[in-house]
N, C-alpha and C positions, 0 to 999 in steps of 0.2 A: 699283686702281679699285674703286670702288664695285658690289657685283653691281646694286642695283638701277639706274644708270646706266649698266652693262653691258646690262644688259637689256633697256633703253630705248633704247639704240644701235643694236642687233641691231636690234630690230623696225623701226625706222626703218630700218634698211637694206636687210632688207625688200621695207618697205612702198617705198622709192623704187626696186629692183630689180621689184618687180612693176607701178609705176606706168609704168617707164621701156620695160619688155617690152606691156605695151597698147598706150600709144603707138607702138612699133615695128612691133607688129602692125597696128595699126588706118594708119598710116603707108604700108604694105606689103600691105594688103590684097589688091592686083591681083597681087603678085609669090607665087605660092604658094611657089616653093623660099625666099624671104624669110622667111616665115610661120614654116613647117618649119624656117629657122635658127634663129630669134630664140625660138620653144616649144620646141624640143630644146637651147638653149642655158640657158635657165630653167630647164628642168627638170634638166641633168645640175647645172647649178649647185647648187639644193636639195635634189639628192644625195648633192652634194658637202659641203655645209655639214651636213646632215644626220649622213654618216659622222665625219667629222671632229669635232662634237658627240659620238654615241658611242666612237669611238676618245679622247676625249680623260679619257671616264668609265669605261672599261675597266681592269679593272688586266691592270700586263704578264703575257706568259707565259702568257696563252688565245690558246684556238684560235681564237676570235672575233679578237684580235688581228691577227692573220692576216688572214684574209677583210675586216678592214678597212683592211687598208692595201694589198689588194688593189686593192678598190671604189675607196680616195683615189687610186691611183697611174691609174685606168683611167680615171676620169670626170676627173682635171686631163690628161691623156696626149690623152683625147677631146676638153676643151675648148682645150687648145691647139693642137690639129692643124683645129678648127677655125675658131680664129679665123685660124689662121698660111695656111690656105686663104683664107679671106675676102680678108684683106689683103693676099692674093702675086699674086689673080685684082684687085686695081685698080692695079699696078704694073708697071710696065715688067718683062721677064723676067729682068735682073741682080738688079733690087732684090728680085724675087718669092725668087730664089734666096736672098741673103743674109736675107729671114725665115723661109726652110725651114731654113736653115745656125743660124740663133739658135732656131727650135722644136727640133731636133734633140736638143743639148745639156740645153736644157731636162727633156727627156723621161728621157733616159739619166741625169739627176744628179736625177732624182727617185726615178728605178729605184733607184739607187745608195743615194742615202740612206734609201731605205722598206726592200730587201729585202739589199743587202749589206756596210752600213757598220754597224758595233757600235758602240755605245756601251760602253767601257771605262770605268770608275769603278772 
């Protein structure tokens, strides 16, 4: 792909990620712990994209390396435990379960691939 078409993705992503988090706010305005979702969910988001951005411009085998895939594994671990809350608190309590049982997995096979799987070459 093109960088500057890359580039021009990204920012439109974004820009509808930030377009879509005001609307939710402004949507939610009377709900504070709503508010408090929807800006901590923004914000771990563009820390996520952020690290991810410099883990991707790092060369291997710094310690930076490290501490970044720290940050990736901790802010997606965070955003999935809280969307996997959101979505188990409007479900019946079977179904809440089987998307605590599908976050779980998730969590552990990110652990696994960031901090115990080698890539042999």
């Amino acid at each position: 792909m093109d960088r500057d078409v890359g580039n021009w993705l990204t920012g439109l992503g974004f820009a509808m990620l930030t377009c879509n988090s005001i609307l939710a706010i402004y949507r939610s305005k009377e709900d504070a712990w709503s508010v408090a979702f929807v800006v901590s969910a923004y914000f771990a988001l563009l820390f996520l994209f952020w690290c991810l951005r410099l883990y991707e411009r790092t060369a291997p085998n710094l310690a930076q390396t490290w501490k970044l895939k720290v940050a990736i594994w901790s802010m997606s671990t965070f955003l999935t435990a809280m969307f996997s809350y959101k979505v188990a608190n409007l479900m019946p309590w079977p179904v809440a379960l089987v998307v605590w049982a599908m976050a779980v997995p998730v969590i552990c096979g990110g652990f696994y691939a960031f901090f115990i799987h080698h890539d042999h070459q």
